[in-house]
C-alpha positions in Angstrom: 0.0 0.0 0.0 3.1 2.1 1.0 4.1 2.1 -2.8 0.5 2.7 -3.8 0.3 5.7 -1.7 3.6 7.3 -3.0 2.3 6.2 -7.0 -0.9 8.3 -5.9 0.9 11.1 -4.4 3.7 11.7 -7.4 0.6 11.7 -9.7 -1.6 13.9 -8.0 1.8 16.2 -8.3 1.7 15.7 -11.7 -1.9 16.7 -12.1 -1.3 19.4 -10.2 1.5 20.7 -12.3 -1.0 20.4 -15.4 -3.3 21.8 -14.5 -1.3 25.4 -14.4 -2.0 27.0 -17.4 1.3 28.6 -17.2 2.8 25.1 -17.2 1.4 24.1 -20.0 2.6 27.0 -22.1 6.3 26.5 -20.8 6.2 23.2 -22.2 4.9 24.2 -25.6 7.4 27.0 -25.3 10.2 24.1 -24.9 8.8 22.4 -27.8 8.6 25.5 -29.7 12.6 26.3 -29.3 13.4 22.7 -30.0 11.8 22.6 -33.2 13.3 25.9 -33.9 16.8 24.6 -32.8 16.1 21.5 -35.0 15.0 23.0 -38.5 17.9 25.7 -38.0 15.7 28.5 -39.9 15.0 25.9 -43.0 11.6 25.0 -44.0 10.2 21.4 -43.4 8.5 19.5 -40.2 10.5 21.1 -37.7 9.8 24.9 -38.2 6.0 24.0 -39.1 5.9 23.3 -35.8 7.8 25.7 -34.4 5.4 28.2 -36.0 2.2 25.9 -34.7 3.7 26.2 -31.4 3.9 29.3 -31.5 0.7 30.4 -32.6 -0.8 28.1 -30.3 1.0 29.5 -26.8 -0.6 32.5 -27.6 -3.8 31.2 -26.3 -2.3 30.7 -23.0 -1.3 34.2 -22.7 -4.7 35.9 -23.4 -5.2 38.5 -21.1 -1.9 37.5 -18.8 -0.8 41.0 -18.7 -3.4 42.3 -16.2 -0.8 39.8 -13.6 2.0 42.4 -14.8 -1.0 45.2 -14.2 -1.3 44.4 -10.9 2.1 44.4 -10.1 3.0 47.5 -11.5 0.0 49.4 -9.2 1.0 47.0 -6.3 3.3 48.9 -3.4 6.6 47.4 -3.2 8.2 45.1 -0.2 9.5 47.5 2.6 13.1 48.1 2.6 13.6 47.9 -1.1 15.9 50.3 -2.2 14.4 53.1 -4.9 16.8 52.3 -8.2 15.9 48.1 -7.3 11.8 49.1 -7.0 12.3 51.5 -10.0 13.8 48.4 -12.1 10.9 46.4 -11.0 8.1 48.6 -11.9 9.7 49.0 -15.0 10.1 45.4 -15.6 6.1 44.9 -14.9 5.6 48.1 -16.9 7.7 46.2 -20.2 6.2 42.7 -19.7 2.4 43.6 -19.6 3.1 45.9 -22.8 4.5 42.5 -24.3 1.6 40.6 -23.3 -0.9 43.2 -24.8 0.4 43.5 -27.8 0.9 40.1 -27.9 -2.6 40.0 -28.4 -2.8 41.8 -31.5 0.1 39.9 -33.0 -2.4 36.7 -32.5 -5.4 38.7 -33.9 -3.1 39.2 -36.7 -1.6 35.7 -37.0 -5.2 34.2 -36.6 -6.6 36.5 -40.0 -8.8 38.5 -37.2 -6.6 41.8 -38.0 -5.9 41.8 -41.2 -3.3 44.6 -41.4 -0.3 42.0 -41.9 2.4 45.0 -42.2 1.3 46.7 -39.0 0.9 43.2 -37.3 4.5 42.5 -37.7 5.7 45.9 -36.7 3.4 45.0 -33.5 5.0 42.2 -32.9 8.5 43.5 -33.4 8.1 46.3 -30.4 6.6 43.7 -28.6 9.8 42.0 -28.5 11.8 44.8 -27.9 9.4 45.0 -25.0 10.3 41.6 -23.5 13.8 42.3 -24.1 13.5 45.4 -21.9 11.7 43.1 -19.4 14.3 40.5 -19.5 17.4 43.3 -19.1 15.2 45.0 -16.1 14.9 41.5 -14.2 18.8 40.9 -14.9 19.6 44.1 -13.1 16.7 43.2 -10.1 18.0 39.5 -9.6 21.8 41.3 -9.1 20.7 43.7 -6.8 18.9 41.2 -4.9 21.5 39.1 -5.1 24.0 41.4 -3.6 21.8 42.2 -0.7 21.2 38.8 0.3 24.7 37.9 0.0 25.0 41.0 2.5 22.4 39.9 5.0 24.1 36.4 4.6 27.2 37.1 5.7 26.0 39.5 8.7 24.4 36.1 10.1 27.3 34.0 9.6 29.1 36.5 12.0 26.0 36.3 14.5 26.2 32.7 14.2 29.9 32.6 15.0 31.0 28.8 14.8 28.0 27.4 15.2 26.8 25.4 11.7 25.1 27.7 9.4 23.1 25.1 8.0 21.1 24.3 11.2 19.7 28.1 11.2 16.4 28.1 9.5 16.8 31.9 8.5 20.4 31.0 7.0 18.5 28.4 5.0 15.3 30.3 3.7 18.3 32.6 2.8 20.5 30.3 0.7 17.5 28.8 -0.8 16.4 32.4 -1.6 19.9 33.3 -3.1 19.4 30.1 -5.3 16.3 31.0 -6.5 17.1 34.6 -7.3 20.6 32.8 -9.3 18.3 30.7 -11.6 16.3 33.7 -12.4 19.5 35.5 -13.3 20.7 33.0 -15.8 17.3 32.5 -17.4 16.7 36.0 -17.7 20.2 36.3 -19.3 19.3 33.9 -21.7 16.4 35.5 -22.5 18.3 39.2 -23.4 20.2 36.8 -26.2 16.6 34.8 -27.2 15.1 38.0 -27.7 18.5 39.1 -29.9 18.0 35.9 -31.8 13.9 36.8 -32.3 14.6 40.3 -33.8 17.8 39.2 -35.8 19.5 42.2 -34.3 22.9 39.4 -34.3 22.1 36.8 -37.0 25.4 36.1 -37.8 26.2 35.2 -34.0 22.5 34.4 -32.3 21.6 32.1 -35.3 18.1 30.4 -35.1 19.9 27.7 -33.5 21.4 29.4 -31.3 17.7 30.8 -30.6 16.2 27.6 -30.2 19.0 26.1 -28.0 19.0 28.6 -25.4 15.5 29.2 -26.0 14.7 25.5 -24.8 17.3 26.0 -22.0 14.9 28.9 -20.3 11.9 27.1 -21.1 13.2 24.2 -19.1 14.3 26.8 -16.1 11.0 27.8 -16.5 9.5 24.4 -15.7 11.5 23.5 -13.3 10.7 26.5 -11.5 6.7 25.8 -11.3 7.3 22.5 -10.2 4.8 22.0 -7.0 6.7 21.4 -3.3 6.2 17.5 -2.5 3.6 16.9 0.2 6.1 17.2 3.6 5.8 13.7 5.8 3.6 13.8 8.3 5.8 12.3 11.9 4.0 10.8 14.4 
């Protein structure tokens, strides 16, 4: 029954994860920037899909950029220095113009708009508006970074020789500091994907190039929505 229980449990997990509609778009992203890594730019299968994909994630992003919205008219965490809560607002401010526009690019894509000129120029600023977005949260996740790492070693000297690892707040502070590294690297990734979409580089950040790290962040991505496992209940 004990294995039973633990099948039961790792599904449920499962279901849970699918259930996220942001879930489910990170892994059609992944596809997405596989095929695109695979077909290399040339027509056949691969970028059929990769356009599919595309089209398709879309769908998942309808009205997303109210979340953005809300975090730009949201007050920020107390303490937060001005130049860090300036980056952030401007961050939210980027990626909820990316999402909305988004929107028309689909309207376009879908034969809805039919201005096929403007819908590309749309879609190009949109882009430089996730770019933006991904530069803002490179600068945040530094900053953050660099104040953690402060408050981090001001408890180490508190703690004196005692083990660090035994201090809860020490802990929720590493994990923290891990959390906030991940975010930098796939954010950094990101500022090149978004170079590779706009073919500002194409003779470095070829599509696959674009596909490669593209499938990299997606995977960040899913790894980062990945439910906590139920904690054991002890007797």
């Amino acid at each position: 029954m004990s294995t039973l229980d633990a099948t039961r449990a790792e599904l449920a997990l499962i279901v849970l994860y699918l259930n996220k509609a942001e879930a489910r778009d990170k892994i059609c992203r992944a596809i997405q920037y596989g095929s695109k890594f695979l077909s290399n730019g040339q027509p056949g299968t691969a970028q059929n899909v990769d356009k599919s994909t595309s089209l398709a994630r879309k769908v998942f992003r309808l009205f997303k950029f109210v979340n953005d919205l809300h975090g730009l008219i949201s007050p920020v965490p107390r303490g937060t220095p001005l130049p860090l809560a300036l980056l952030g607002k401007s961050k939210n401010a980027l990626l909820s113009t990316f999402l909305f526009l988004d929107q028309i690019v689909w309207l376009g894509r879908t034969g809805i708009y039919k201005n096929k000129e403007r819908t590309e120029l749309i879609g190009r600023i949109s882009l430089f508006c996730w770019m933006g977005s991904s530069i803002c949260t490179t600068l945040v996740e530094l900053g953050e970074l660099r104040r953690l790492s402060k408050s981090m070693k001001k408890l180490e000297k508190n703690l004196k020789d005692s083990d660090n690892y035994k201090n809860e707040e020490y802990c929720a502070k590493l994990q923290k500091s891990n959390e906030r590294t991940l975010a930098l690297v796939k954010a950094g990734l990101d500022i090149v994907v978004a170079v590779g979409l706009l073919q500002l580089a194409p003779k470095k950040v070829t599509p696959r190039v674009t596909g490669a790290l593209g499938f990299a962040t997606s995977f960040i991505s899913c790894y980062q929505l990945l439910p906590s496992p139920p904690k054991s209940k002890v007797n």
